[in-house]
N, C-alpha and C positions, 0 to 999 in steps of 0.2 A: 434518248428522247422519245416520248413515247408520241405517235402519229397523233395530229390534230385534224380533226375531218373537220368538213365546212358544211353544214346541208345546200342541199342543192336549190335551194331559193334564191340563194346569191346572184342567180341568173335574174336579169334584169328581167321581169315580168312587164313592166310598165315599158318598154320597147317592142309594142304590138308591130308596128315595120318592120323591123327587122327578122322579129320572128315569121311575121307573112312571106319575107321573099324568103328566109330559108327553108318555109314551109316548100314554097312555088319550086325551089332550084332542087330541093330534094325531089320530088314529086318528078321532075322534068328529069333527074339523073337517070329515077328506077323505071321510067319510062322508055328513058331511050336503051338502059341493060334489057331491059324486056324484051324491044324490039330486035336486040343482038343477038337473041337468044341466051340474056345472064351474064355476069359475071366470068371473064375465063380464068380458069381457077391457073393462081399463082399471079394473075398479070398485078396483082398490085401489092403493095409492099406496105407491109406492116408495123415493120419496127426502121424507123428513119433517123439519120444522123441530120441535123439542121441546125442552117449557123444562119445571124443575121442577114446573109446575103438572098436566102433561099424560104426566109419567114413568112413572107406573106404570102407565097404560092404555095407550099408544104402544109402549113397550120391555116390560118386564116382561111384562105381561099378551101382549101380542102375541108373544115371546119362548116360549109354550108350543106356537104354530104353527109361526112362521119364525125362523130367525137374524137378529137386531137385532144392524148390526153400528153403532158410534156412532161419529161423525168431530165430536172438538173439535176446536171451531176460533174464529176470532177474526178480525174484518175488519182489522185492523193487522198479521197475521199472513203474511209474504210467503209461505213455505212453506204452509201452507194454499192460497192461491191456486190452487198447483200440485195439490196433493193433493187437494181437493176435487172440482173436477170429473172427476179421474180416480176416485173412487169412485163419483161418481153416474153415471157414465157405465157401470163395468162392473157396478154394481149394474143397473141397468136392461134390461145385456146378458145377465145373469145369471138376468134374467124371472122372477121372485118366487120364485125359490131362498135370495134374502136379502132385509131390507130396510136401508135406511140411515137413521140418526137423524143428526142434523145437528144439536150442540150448541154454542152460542153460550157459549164461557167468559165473555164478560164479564156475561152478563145470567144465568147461571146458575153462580155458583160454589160452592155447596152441593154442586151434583152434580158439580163441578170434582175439590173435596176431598172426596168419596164415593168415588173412584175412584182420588185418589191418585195424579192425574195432574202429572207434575213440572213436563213442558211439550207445546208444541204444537208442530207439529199431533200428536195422539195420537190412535190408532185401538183401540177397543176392541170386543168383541160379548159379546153377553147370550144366552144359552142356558138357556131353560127356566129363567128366573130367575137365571141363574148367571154373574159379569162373567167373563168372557176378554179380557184381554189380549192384543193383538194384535202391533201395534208404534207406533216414535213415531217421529216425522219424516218426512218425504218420502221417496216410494222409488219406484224405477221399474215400471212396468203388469207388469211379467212376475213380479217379489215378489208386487204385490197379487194375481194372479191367483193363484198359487202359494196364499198364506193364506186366500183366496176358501175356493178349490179344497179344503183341509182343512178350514176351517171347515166345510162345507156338509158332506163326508165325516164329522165326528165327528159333526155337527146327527143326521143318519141314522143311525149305528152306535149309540150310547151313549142317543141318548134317541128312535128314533125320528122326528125333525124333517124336514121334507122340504120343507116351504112347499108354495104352492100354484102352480100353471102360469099366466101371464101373457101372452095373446101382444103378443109384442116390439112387433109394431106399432099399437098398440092405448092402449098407455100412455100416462098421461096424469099427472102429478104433482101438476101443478097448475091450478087449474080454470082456467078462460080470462077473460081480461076483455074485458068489450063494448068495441069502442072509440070509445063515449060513453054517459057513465055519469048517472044522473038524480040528482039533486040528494040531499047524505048525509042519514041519519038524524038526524046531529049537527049540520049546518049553522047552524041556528037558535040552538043552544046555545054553539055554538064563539064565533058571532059576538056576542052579548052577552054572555061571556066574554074578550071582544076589547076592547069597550068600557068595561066593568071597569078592565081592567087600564089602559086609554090614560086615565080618567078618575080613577086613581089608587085605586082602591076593590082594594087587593092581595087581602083576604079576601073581597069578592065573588067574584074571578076566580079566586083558590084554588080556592074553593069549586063553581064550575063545573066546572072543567078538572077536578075530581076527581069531577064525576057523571058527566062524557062517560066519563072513564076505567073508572069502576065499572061501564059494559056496555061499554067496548070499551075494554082495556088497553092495545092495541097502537096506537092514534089518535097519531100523529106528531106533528100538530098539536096536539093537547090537552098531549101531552108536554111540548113547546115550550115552549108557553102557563105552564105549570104550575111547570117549571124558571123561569121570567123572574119569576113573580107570587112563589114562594116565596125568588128571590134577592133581589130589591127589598125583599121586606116582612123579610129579615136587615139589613141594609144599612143601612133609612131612618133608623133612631134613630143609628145610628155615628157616628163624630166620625172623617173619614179617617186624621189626621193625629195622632191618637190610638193609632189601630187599627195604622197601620206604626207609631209609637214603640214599642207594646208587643210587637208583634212581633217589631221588632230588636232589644230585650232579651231576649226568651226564643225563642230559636230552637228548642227544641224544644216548646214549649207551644203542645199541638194547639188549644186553643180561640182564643188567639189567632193562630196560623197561617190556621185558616179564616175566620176574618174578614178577615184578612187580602187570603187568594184571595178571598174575594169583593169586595172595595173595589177592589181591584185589576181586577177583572174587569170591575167597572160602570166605572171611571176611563177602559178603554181596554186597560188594560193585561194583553192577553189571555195573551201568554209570560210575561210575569211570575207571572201567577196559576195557569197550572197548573204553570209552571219549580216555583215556592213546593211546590204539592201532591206533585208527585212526589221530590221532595226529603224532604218529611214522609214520606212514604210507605217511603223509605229509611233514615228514620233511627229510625222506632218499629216496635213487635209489638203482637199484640194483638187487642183493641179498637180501639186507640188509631192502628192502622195500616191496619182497614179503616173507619174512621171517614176518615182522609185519602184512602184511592181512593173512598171513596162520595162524596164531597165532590165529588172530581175528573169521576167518570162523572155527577154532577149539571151540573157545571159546561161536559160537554162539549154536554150536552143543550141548553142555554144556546147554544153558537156553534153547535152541529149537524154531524153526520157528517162532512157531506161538505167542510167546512174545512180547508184545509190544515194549520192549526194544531193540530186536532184530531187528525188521524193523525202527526203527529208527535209530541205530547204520548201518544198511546196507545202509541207504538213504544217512548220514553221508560219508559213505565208497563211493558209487560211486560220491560223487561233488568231492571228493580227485581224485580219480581217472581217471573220465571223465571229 
């Protein structure tokens, strides 16, 4: 698909407000960098992961200093591949004239359908509160630089935006890791939450994996954990051979579909169980159709990412979809 640009007019012109205080809060940034003596090179961060919990402080709010420009995108997403790191690459080359949000469609769809986005990869930016549409699909460095290039020119004419100076070699995006790390926070917790769940006690281990997560949401393992303990404890009263009967009579009855995927999934039967979800997925609206992909992004949690079954089942999930 070949990139669609949007000119940069899109930017509400007839919101003279807004553009005045993003004019005033820019003005008041490079004022007080001035007074700091500048920008210290590497202290800010360029290329950002941001999920709807972290939206309006990341983009928005940041969005009245520099151009937030945002890259959805999705690990089953082969275009993204491409497109990705050619934005973070010349965002960085760009040295905080812009910054890049980096949004995960599948873990944030809210901000998916805030935007209005049809498909992926889709590139949009935020100006002093304000969405721009950029373009969608992959496009070659000389495009991107091309809409860079005006973005960054309207950021400055219409409201003032300039961002701050960043020297290139200085940047740092993401902090460093030691390489050897002291024993987690969560260790202790993880592991008798381990044993829970091997010793059959589903709602003790529920119940764990959902404290590690309640200070550290992004914990893999707790995730893991938490997927397994909350499939098992649907599952154990089930009668299997039940559960497929009532399924193959009502093919589209979501509550027996999803029992379904999950019998199926404890059985072995890992293609049959999300082949089953993305099928339902196809065949309802609704509720009742993001009830089957939450089922499904639970159940990939279950075999884990990096499964071959898993990105095939996701490849599956966005042609439904998109």
């Amino acid at each position: 698909m070949q990139p669609r640009n949007v000119p940069m007019g899109v930017v509400d012109l007839a919101a003279v407000k807004a553009a005045g205080e993003a004019k005033q809060k820019a003005e008041q940034a490079r004022a007080q960098q001035a007074a700091q003596g500048g920008a210290a090179p590497g202290s800010v961060r360029l290329v950002i992961d941001v999920s709807e919990a972290d939206f309006q402080q990341e983009v928005l709010q940041r969005s009245a200093e520099v151009p937030v420009v945002i890259d959805f995108w999705a690990e089953w997403c082969e275009p993204c591949k491409q497109l990705s790191p050619l934005l973070e690459r010349l965002t960085r080359e760009y040295a905080g004239r812009v910054v890049l949000a980096k949004i995960d469609v599948e873990t944030n769809q809210a901000l998916f359908q805030q935007f209005g986005v049809q498909g992926i990869p889709a590139v949009f930016a935020v100006v002093a509160g304000q969405p721009v549409p950029l373009f969608q699909g992959a496009a070659p460095e000389e495009q991107v630089r091309q809409v860079f290039d005006q973005l960054v020119q309207a950021a400055e004419q219409q409201f003032g935006i300039v961002g701050a100076p960043v020297d290139p070699d200085a940047i740092q995006d993401e902090p460093e890791v030691e390489a050897e790390q002291p024993p987690g926070p969560y260790d202790s917790a993880l592991s008798a939450a381990h044993q829970a769940l091997d010793a059959g006690d589903l709602g003790g281990a529920e119940q764990a994996y959902q404290s590690v997560l309640a200070d550290d949401p992004n914990n893999a393992e707790a995730k893991l954990g938490l997927a397994q303990a909350q499939l098992l404890g649907r599952v154990r009263d089930l009668d299997a051979q039940q559960v497929r009967k009532d399924a193959a009579e009502r093919p589209i009855d979501v509550t027996a579909q999803l029992a379904a995927a999950d019998v199926d999934l404890v059985g072995g039967h890992v293609e049959d169980a999300f082949g089953r979800l993305v099928e339902l997925v196809k065949r309802t609206v609704g509720d009742e159709r993001d009830s089957a992909r939450v089922r499904l992004l639970e159940l990939f949690d279950v075999i884990g990412a990096d499964d071959p079954r898993v990105t095939t089942a996701r490849s599956a999930l966005a042609r439904v979809l998109f």
